[in-house]
TIBAKE-635583 format. One line per 2 residues: number of its first residue (from 1); for each residue x, y, z of N, C-alpha, C. Coordinates in nm, 2 decimals. Example, Ala and Ser with C-alpha at 12.3 -4.5 7.8 and 13.67 -1.06 7.14 Angstrom:
1	1.32/-0.57/0.78/1.23/-0.45/0.78/1.32/-0.33/0.78 ~ 1.28/-0.22/0.71/1.37/-0.11/0.71/1.29/0.00/0.79 $
//
This chain:
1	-4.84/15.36/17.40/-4.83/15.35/17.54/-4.88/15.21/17.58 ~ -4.82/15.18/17.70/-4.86/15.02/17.71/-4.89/15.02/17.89 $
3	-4.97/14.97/17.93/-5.01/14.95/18.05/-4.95/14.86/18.14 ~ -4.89/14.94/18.27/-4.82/14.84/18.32/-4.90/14.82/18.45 $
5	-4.99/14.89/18.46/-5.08/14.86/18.63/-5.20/14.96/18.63 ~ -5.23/14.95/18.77/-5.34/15.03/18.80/-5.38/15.07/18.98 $
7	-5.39/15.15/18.99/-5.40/15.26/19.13/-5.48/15.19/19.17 ~ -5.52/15.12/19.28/-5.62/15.05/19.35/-5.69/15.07/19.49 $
9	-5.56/15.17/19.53/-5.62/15.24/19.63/-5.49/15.28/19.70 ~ -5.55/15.37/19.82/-5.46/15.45/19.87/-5.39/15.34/20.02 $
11	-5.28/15.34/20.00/-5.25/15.32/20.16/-5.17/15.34/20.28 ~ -5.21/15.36/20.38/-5.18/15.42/20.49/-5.23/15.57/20.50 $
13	-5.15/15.66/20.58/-5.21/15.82/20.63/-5.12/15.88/20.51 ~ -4.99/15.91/20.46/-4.92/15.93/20.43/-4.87/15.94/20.26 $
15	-4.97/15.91/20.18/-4.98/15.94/20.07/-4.93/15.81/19.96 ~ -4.89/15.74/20.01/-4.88/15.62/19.94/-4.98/15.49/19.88 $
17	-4.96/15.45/19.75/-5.07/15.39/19.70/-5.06/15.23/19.67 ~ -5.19/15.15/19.63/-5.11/14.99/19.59/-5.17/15.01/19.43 $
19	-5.05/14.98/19.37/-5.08/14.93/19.24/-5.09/14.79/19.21 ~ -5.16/14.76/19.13/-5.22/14.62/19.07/-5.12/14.60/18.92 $
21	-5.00/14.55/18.95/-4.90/14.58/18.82/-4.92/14.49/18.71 ~ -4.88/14.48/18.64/-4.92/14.41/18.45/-4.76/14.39/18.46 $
23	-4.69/14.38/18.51/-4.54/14.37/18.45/-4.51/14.24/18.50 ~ -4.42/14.18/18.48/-4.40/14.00/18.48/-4.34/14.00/18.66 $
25	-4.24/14.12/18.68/-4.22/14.09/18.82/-4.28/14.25/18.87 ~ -4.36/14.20/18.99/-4.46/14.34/19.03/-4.40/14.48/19.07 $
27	-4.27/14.47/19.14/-4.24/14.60/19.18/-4.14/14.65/19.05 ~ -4.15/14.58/18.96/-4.12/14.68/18.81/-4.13/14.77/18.74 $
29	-4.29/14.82/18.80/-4.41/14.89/18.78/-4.31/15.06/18.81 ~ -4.20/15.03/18.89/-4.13/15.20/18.93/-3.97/15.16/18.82 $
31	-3.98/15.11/18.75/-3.83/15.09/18.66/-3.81/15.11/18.54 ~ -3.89/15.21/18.52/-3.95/15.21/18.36/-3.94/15.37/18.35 $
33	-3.90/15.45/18.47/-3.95/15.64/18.43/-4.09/15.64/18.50 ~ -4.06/15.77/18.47/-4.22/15.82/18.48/-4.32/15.74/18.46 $
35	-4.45/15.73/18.47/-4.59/15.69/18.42/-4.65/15.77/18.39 ~ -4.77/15.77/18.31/-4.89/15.87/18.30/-5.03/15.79/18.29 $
37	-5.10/15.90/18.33/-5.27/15.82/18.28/-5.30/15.79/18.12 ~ -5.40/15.75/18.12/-5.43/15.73/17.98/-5.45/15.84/17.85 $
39	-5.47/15.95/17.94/-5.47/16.04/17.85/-5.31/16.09/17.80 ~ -5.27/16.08/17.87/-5.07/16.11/17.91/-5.09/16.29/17.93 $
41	-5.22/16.32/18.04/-5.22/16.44/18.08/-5.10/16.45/18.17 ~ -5.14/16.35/18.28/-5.10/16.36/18.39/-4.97/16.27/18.44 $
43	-4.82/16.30/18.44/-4.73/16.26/18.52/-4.69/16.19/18.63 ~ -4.70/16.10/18.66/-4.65/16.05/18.76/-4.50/15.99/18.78 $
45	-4.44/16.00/18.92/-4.30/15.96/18.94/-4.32/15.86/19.09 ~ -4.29/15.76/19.01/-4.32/15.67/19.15/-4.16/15.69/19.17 $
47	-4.14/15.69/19.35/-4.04/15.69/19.36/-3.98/15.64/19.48 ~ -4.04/15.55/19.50/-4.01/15.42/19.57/-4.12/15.28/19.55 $
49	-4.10/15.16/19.53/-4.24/15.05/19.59/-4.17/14.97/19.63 ~ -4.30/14.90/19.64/-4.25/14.75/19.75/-4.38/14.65/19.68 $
51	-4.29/14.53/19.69/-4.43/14.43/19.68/-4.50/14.36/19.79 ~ -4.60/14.39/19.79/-4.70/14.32/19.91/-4.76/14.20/19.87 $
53	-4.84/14.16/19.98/-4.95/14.08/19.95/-5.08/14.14/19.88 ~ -5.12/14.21/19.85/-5.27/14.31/19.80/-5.18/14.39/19.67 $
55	-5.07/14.38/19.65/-4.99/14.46/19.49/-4.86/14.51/19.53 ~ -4.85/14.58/19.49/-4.71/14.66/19.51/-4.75/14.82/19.56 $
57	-4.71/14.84/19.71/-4.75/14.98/19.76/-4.60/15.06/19.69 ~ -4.68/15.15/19.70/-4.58/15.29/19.58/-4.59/15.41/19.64 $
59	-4.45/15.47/19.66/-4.49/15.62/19.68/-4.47/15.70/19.57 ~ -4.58/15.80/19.56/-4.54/15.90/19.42/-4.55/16.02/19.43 $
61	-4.44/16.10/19.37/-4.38/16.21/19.39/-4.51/16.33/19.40 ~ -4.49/16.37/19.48/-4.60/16.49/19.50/-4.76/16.43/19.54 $
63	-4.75/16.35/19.58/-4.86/16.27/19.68/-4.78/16.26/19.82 ~ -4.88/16.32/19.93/-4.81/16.33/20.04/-4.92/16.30/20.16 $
65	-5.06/16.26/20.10/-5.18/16.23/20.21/-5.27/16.16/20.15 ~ -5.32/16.07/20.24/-5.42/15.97/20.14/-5.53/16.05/20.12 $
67	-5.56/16.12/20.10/-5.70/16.21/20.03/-5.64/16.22/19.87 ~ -5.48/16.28/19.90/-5.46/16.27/19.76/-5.41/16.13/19.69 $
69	-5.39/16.03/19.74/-5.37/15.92/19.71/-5.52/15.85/19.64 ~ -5.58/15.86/19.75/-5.76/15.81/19.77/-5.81/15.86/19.57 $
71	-5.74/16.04/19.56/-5.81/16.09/19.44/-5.78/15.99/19.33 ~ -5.62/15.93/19.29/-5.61/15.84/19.24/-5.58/15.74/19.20 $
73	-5.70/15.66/19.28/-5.80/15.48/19.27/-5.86/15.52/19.15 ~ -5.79/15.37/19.09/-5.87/15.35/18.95/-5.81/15.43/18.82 $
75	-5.67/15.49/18.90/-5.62/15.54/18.76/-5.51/15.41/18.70 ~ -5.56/15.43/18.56/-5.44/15.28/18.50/-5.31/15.38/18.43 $
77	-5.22/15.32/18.47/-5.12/15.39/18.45/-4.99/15.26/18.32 ~ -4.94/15.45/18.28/-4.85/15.36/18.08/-4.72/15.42/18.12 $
79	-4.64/15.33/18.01/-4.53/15.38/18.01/-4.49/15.38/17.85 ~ -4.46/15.46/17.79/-4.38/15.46/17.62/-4.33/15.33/17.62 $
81	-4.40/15.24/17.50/-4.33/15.13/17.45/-4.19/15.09/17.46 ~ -4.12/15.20/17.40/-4.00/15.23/17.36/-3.90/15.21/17.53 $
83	-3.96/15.22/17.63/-3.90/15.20/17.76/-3.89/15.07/17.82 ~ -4.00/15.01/17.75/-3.99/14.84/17.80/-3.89/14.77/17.72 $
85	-3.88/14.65/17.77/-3.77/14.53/17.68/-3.88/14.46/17.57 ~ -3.80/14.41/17.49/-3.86/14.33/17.42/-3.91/14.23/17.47 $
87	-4.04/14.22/17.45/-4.07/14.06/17.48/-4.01/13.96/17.42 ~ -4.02/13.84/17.50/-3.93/13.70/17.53/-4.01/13.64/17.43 $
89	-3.95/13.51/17.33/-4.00/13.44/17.25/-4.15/13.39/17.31 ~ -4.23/13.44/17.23/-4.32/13.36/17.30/-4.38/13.45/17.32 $
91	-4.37/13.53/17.39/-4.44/13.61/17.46/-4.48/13.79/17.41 ~ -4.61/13.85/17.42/-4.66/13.93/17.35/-4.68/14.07/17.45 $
93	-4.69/14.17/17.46/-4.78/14.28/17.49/-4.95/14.24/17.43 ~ -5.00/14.31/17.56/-5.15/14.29/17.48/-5.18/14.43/17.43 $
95	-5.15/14.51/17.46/-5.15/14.56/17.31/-5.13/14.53/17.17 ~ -5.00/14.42/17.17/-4.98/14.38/17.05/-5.14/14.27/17.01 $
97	-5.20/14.21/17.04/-5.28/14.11/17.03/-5.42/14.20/16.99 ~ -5.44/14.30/17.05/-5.53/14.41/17.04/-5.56/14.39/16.87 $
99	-5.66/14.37/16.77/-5.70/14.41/16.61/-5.63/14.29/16.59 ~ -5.57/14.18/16.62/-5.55/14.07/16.55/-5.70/14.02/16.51 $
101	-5.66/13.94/16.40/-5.81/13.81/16.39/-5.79/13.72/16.42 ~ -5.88/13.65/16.48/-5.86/13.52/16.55/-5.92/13.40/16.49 $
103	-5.84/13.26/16.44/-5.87/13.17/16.42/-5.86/13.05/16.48 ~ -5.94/12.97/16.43/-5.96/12.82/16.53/-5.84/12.75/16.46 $
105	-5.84/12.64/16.54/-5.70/12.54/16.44/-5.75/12.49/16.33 ~ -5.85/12.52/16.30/-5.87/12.43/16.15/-5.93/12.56/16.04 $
107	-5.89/12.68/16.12/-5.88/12.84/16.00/-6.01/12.92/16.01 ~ -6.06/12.81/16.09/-6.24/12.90/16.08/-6.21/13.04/16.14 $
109	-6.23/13.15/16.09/-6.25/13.27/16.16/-6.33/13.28/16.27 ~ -6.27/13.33/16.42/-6.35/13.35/16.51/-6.42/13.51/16.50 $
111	-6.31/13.58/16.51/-6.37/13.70/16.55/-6.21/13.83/16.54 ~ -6.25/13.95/16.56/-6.15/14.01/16.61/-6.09/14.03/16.76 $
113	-5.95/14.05/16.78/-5.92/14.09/16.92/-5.99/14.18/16.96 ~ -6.05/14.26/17.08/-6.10/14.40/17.08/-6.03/14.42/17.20 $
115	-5.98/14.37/17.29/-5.91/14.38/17.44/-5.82/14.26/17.48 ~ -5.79/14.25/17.57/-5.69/14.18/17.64/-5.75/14.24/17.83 $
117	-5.86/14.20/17.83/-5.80/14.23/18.03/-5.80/14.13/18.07 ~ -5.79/14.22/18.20/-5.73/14.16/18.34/-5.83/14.16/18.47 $
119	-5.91/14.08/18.54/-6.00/14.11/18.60/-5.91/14.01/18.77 ~ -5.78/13.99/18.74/-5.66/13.95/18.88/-5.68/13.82/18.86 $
121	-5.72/13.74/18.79/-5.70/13.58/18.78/-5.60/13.56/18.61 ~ -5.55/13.66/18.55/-5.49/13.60/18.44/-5.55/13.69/18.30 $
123	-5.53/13.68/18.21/-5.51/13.77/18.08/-5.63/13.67/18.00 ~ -5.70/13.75/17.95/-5.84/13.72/17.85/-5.82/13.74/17.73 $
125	-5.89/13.70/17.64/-5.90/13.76/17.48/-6.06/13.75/17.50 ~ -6.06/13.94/17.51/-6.22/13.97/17.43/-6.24/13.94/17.28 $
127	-6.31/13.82/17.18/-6.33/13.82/17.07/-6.43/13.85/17.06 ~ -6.45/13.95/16.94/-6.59/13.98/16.86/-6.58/13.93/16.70 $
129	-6.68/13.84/16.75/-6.70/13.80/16.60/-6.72/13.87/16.48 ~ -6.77/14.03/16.47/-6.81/14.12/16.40/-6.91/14.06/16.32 $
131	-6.98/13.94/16.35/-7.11/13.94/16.26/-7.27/13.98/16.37 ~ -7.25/14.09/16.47/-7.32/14.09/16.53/-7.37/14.04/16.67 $
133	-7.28/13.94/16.67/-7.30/13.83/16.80/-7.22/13.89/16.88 ~ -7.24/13.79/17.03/-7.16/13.84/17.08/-7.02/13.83/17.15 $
135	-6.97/13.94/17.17/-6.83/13.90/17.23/-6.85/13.80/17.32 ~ -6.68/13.71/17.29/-6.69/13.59/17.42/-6.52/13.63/17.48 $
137	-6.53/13.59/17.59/-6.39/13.57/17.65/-6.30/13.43/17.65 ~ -6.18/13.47/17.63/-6.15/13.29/17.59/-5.98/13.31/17.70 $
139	-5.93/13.22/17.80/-5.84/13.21/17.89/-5.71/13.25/17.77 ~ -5.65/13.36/17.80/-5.51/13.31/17.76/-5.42/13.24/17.85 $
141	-5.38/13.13/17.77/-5.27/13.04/17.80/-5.24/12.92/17.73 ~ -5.16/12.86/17.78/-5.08/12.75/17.68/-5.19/12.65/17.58 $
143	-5.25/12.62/17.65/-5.40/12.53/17.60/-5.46/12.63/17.52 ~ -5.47/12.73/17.49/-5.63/12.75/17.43/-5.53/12.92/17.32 $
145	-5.42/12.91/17.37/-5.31/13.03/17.24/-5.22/12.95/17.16 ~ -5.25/12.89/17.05/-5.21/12.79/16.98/-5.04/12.86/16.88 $
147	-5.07/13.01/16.84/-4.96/13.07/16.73/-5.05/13.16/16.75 ~ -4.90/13.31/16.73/-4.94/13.40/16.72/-4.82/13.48/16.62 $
149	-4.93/13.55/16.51/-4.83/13.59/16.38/-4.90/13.73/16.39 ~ -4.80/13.85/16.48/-4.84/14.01/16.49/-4.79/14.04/16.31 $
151	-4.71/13.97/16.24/-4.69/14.04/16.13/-4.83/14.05/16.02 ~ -4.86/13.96/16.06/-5.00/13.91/15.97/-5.12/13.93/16.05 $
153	-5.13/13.98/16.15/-5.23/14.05/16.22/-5.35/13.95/16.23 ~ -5.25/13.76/16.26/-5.32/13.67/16.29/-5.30/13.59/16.45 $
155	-5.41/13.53/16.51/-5.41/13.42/16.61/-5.45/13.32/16.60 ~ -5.38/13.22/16.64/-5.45/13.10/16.61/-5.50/13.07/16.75 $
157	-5.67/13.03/16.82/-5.69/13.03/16.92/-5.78/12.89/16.90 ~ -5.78/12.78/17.02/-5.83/12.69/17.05/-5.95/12.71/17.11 $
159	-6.03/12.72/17.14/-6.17/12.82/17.23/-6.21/12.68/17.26 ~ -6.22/12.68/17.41/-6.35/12.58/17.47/-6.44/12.58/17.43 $
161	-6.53/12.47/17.40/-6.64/12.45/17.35/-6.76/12.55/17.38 ~ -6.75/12.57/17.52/-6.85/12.68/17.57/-6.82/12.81/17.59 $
163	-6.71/12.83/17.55/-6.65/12.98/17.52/-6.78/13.09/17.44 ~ -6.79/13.01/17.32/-6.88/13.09/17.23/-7.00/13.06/17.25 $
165	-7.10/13.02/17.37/-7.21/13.00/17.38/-7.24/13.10/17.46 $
//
């Protein structure tokens, strides 16, 4: 399952929600099927959005009042792998990056992946060194994601000096 957003709150009277989408263009987040929670208890059918300024408001099927909208704030919502496209050269699911090991350019071992979030400014690599220390966050992007080999369940990451301090 792979994460393409997250329920952020309800809006208006009428049952409609804004999602915080993870997909490259935001109102994508309804073009994929169904969604579910994390557990894939729970079903969801978005079935209509829009992109705003605050995310992309969504209506979903059998939400019909913001009490029941309100209930699901903070739910992160997946879709089966197998429904998205391939990513574009270059470019990864963070899922996929998830249990990589991460190395500097000159091979030193950093740490392992443990996450990838998203706190609305851009995509992180949580590394944990696994020798006890502690996790550091390091920016993904062009500067500091040097190569990335999912076959070999390697990264090569440039870390700012004060990353690991």
């Amino acid at each position: 399952m792979i994460l393409i957003g997250r329920i952020t709150a309800a809006h208006g009277i009428k049952g409609e929600v804004v999602i915080a989408s993870r997909t490259a263009r935001p109102e994508d987040v309804a073009a994929y099927g169904p969604v579910s929670d994390a557990e894939g208890k729970r079903q969801l059918v978005i079935q209509n959005a829009r992109a705003a300024s605050k995310g992309v408001i969504a209506r979903l099927e059998g939400i019909a009042d913001r009490n029941a909208a309100e209930a699901l704030k903070g739910t992160d919502i997946y879709v089966p792998r197998d429904r998205l496209p391939p990513p574009a050269d270059g470019e990864y699911y963070a899922s996929d990056l998830i249990g990589l090991e991460a190395f500097d350019p000159a091979g030193k071992r950093l740490g392992r992946i443990v996450d990838v979030p998203n706190f609305g400014a851009g995509d992180l690599l949580d590394i944990d060194p696994g020798d006890g220390g502690q996790s550091f966050l390091v920016v993904v992007s062009e500067d500091t994601i040097r190569g990335v080999d999912v076959a070999s369940a390697r990264i090569t990451v440039d870390v700012p000096k004060d990353a690991e301090d």
